[in-house]
C-alpha positions as CSV (number, residue, x, y, z in Angstrom):
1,X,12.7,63.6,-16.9
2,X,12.3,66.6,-14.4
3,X,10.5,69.9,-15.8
4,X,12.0,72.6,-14.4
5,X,9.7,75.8,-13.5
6,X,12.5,77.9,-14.4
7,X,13.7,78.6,-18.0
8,X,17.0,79.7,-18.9
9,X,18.2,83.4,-18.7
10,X,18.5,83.6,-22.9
11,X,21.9,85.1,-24.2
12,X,21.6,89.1,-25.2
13,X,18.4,89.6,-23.5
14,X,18.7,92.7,-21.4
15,X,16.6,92.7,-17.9
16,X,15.8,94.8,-15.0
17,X,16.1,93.6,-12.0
18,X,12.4,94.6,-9.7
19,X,11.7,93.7,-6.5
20,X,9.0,92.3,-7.6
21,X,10.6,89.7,-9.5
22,X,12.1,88.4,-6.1
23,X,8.6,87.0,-5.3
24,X,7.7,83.4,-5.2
25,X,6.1,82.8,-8.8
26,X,2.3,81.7,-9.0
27,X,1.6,78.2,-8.9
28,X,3.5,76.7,-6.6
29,X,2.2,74.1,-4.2
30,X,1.3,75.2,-0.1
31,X,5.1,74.8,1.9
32,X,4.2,71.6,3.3
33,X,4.1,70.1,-0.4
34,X,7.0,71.7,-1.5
35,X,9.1,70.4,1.0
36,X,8.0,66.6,-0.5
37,X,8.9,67.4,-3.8
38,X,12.3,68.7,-2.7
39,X,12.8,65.5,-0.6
40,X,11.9,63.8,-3.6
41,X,13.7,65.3,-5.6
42,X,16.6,65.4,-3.1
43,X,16.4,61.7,-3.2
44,X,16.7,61.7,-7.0
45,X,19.8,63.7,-6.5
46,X,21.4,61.3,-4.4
47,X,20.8,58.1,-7.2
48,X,22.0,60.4,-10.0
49,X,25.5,61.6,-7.9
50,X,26.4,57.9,-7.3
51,X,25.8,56.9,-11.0
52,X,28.0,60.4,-11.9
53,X,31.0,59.3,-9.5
54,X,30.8,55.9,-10.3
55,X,30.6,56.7,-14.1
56,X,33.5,59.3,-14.0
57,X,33.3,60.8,-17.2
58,X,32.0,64.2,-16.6
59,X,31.5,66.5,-14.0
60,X,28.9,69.0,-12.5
61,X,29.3,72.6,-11.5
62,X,26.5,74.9,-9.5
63,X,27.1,78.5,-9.5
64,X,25.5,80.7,-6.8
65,X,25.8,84.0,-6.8
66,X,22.9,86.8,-4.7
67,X,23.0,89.6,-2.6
68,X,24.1,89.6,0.9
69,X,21.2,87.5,3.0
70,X,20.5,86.1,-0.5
71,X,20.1,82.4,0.8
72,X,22.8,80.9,-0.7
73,X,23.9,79.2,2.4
74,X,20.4,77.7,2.9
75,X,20.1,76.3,-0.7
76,X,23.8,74.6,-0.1
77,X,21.9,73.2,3.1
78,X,18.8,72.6,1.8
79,X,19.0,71.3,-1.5
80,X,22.9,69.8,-1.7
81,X,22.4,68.3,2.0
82,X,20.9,65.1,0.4
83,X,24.9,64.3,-1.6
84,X,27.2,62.4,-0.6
85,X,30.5,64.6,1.0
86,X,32.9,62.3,-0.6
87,X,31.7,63.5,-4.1
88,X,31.1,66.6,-3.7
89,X,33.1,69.7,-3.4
90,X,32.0,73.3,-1.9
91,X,33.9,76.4,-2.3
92,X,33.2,79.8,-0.6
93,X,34.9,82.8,-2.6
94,X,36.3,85.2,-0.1
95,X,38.4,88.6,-0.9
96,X,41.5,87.1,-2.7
97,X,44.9,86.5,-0.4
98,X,47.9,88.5,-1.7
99,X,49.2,85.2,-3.2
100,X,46.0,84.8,-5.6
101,X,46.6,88.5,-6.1
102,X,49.3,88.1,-7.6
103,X,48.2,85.9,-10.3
104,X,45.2,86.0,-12.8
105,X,41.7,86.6,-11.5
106,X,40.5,82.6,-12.8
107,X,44.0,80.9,-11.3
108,X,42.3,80.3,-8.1
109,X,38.9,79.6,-9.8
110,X,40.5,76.7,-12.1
111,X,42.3,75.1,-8.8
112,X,38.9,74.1,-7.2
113,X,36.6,73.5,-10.5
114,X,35.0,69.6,-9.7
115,X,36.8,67.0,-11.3
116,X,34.9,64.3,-13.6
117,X,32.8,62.5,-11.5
118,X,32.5,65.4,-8.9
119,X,29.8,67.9,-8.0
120,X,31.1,70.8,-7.3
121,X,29.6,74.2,-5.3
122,X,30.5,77.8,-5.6
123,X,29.3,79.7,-3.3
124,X,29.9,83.2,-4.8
125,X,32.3,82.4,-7.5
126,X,34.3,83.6,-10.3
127,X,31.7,86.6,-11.0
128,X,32.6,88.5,-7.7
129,X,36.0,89.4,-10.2
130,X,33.4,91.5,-12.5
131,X,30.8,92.6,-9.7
132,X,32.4,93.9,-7.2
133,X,35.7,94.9,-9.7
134,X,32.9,97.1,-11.4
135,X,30.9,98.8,-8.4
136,X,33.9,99.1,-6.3
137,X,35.9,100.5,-8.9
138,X,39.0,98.0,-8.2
139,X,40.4,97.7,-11.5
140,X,39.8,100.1,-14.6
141,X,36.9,99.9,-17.0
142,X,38.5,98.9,-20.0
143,X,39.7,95.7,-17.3
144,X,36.6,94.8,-15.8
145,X,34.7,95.2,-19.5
146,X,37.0,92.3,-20.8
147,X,36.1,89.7,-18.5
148,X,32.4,88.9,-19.9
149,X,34.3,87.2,-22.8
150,X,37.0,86.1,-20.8
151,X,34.1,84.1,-18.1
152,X,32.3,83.1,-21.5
153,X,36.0,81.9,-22.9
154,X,36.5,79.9,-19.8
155,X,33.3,78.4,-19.4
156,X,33.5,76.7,-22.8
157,X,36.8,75.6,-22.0
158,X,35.0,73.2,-18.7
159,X,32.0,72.5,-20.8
160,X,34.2,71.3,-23.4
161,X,36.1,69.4,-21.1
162,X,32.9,67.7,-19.7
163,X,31.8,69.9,-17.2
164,X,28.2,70.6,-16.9
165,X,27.6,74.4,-15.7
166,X,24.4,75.9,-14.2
167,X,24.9,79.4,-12.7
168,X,21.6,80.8,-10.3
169,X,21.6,84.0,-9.3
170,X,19.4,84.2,-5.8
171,X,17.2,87.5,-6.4
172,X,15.9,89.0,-3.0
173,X,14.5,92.1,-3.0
174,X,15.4,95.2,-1.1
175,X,12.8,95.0,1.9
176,X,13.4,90.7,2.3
177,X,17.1,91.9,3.0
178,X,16.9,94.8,5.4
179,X,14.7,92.1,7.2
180,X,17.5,89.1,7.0
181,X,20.3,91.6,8.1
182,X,18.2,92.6,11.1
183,X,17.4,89.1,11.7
184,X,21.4,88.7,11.9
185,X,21.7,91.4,14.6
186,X,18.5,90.3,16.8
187,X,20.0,86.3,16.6
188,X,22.9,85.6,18.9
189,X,23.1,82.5,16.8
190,X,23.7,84.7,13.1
191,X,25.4,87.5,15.0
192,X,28.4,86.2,13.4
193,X,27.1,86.5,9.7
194,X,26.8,90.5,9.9
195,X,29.8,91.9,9.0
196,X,29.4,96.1,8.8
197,X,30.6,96.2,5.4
198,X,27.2,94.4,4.7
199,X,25.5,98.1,5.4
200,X,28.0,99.5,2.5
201,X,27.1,96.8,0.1
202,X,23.2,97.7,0.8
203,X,23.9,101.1,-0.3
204,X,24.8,100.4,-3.2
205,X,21.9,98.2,-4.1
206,X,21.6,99.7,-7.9
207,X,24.7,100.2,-8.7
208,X,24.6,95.9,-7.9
209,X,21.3,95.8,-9.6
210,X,23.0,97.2,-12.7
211,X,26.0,95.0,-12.6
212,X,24.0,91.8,-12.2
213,X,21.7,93.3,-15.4
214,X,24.6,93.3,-17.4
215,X,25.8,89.8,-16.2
216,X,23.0,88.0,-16.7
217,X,22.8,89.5,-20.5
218,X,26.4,88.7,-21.0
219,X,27.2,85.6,-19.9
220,X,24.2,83.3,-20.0
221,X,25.1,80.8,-22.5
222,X,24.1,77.3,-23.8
223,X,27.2,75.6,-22.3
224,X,26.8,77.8,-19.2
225,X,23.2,79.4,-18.5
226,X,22.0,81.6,-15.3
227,X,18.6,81.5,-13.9
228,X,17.0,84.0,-11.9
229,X,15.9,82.6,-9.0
230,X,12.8,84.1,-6.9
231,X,14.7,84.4,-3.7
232,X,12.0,86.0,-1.1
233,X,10.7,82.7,0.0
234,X,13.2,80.0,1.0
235,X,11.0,77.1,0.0
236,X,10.3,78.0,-3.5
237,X,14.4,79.2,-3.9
238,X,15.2,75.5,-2.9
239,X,12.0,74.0,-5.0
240,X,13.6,75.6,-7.9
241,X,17.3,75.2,-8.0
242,X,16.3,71.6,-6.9
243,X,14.4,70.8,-10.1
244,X,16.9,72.8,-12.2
245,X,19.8,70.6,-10.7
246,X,18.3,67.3,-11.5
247,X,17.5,67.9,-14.9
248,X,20.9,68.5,-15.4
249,X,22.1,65.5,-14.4
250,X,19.3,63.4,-16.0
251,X,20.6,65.2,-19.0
252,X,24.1,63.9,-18.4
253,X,22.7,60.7,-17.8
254,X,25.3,58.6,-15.9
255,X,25.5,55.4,-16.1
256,X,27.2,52.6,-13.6
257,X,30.2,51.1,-15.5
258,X,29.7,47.0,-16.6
259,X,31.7,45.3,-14.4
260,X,35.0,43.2,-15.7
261,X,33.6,39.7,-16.7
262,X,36.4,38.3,-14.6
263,X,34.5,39.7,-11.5
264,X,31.7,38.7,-12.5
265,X,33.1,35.4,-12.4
266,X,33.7,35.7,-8.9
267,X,30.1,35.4,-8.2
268,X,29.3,32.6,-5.4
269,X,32.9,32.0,-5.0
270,X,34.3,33.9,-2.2
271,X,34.9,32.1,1.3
C-alpha cells in the first residue's frame, strides 16, 4: 500500500494559513527522483483506473481548490495525465450561467459528479459557492454560513452512494504568486491565463486566507477529507497529491469482474 506524506486535515482543528506552510516540506528526494516516483506512481494509477472502470461499483472524486497561479492546472497535467480519457472526467467551475443561477448552488455540481467506475476532476469546485459567496459578499451571512453543513450533507450523500472524495487545497504563498502572475504577463504563451480581476482577487489575499481557514476546519471529514498541499514547488505539489490519490484507490481496491463461464468456454474456439 502507498504511504502518503500528507495526513489528513482533522475535523474542528482550526489553522492559519503562513506562507511558510506553502514550502516544500523536508525530506523529499532531489527533483530528478521525484519525478520517478510520480512516474511510478503515475503508472500505478493507470492499473488501479482500469480495475475501477472495469469493476464499476464505485467511483472517485478529486477536489482542487488554490489560489489564482495555485497549480491546479499543472497537477491535472502532471499527475492525472497518466489516465485513461475514456474514464475520466474533468470539470472547470466558472462564474455560474443565469440558468444555474436560477437553481440551487449544488444542481450544477451533482450533474458532473463521476459516475461508478469513473474518476472524476474538479478543478475549482463546489467550495467557490462558500469562498468567493463570503469575500465577495454575494449572498448574506446567515446564506453563505449554512452551506458548511449543506457541503458536509452532500458529501455524505456521494460517499454513501460509493463515491470516494479527496479535496486538496494547493497552498502558494503570497510572493510564489506575484511571481506566477508576472510570469503570465512576460509569457506570450500564458498571456491568456491573466485575467485583471486576478489583481482584485490578490488584494484580498486574507480575507481568502480566512475563508479557506474556516473551510478546511469545517468540512474536512472522514467520508470527505482536505489536505493542504505545499504548493511553492511544482514537483513536490504533484509528488504529494500523487501518493494521496493512489492510496485511495488501493483503498477501494478494484477488482476485474470473473468472467461468465460461458466465455470462458470460448477459449481456443474462435475461427
Amino acid at each position: 500500500m502507498t504511504q502518503p506524506r500528507l495526513a489528513p486535515h482533522p475535523l474542528g482543528r482550526k489553522i492559519r494559513l503562513t506562507d511558510a506552510m506553502a514550502a516544500a516540506p523536508a525530506g523529499l528526494p532531489p527533483k530528478p527522483r521525484i519525478a520517478e516516483e510520480i512516474d511510478a506512481l503515475g503508472e500505478r494509477l493507470e492499473a488501479l483506473q482500469a480495475a475501477l472502470g472495469a469493476d464499476g461499483r464505485r467511483a472517485l472524486l478529486i477536489v482542487l481548490q488554490g489560489r489564482d497561479a495555485s497549480g491546479k492546472d499543472g497537477t491535472v497535467k502532471r499527475v492525472f495525465g497518466y489516465l485513461n480519457p475514456a474514464l475520466t472526467a474533468v470539470t472547470g467551475f466558472k462564474r455560474p450561467t443565469p440558468l444555474e443561477l436560477r437553481h440551487d448552488y449544488l444542481w450544477r455540481v451533482h450533474q458532473v459528479v463521476p459516475a461508478r467506475g469513473m474518476i472524476g476532476i474538479f478543478n475549482r469546485s463546489h467550495y467557490e459557492d462558500l469562498l468567493a459567496a463570503r469575500v465577495h459578499r454575494l449572498v448574506p451571512e446567515a446564506v453563505w454560513r449554512k452551506r458548511y453543513d449543506q457541503i458536509n450533507a452532500f458529501e455524505r450523500l456521494l460517499a454513501d452512494e460509493g463515491i470516494v472524495i479527496r479535496k486538496f487545497f494547493l497552498h502558494i504563498s503570497k510572493d510564489e504568486q506575484r511571481k506566477r502572475l508576472a510570469e503570465r504577463l512576460d509569457d506570450p504563451t500564458k498571456n491568456w491565463k491573466f485575467e485583471l480581476g486576478d489583481l482584485a482577487e490578490r488584494a484580498r489575499w486574507d480575507d481568502y486566507s480566512r475563508a479557506y481557514e474556516a473551510v478546511l476546519a469545517r468540512t474536512s471529514t472522514p467520508h470527505a477529507p482536505w489536505y493542504l498541499v505545499p504548493a511553492d514547488k511544482n514537483s513536490a505539489r504533484d509528488l504529494l497529491v500523487a501518493q494521496v490519490v493512489v492510496a485511495a484507490l488501493e483503498e477501494i481496491g478494484p477488482t476485474y469482474p470473473k468472467p461468465d463461464p460461458k466465455v470462458l468456454a470460448l477459449r481456443g474456439k474462435i475461427k
